[in-house]
N, C-alpha and C positions, 0 to 999 in steps of 0.2 A: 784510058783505064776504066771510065767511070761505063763508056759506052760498053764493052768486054761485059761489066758486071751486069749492066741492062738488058744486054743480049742474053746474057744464062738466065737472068731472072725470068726472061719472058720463054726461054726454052724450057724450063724448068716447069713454070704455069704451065704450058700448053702440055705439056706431057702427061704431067699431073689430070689436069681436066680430061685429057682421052681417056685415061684406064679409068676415070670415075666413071664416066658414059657406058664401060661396055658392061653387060650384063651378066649378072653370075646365075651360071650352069647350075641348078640345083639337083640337076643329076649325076652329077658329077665334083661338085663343091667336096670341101672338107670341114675336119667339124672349125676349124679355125676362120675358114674362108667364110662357113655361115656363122662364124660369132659378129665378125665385120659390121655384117645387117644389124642395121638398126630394131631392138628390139628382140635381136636372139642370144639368147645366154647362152650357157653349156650346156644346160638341161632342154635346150626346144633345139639347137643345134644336132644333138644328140636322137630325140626323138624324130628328126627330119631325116638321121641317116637312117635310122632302126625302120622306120617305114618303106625308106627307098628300099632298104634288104630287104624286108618282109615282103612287099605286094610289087616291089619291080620298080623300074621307073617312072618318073611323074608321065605322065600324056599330056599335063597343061598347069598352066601356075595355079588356077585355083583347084585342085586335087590336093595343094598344099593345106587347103584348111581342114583334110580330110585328118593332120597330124594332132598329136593331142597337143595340146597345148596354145595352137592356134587357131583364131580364127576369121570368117571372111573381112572380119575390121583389117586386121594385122596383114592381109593377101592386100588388100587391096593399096595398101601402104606398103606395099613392097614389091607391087607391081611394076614398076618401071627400074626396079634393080635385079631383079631375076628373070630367067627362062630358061627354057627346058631342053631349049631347041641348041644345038652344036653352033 
């Protein structure tokens, strides 16, 4: 029994830890999916969609600091949890 609850613990971890790794789409994100990020409230969540409407998709993460509310600090700290790329 004890070994059953060790085995899901550890399938449990390992799952966990993959979807941390993969990288969120910020062209495609929601405003919930960009609250996740560290750092985005409702209001910067919200100005990251209003932007993608307004001028089209990102072409690269840092275009993202072109959003108001952010800037190259906040990209660069969030570089390794976004891309833009499918």
């Amino acid at each position: 029994m004890l070994i059953k609850k060790i085995i899901l613990a550890l399938c449990v971890l390992l799952f966990t830890a993959g979807t941390a790794l993969a990288a969120l789409n910020i062209n495609t994100a929601d405003q919930e999916q960009l609250q996740a990020l560290s750092g985005i409230g409702p209001a910067k969540a919200a100005a990251i969609i209003e932007y993608r409407e307004s001028s089209g998709p990102f072409k690269s993460v840092d275009e993202l600091a072109q959003v108001q509310g952010i800037g190259s600090r906040m990209v660069e700290s969030l570089r390794e949890q976004i891309t833009v790329a499918d």
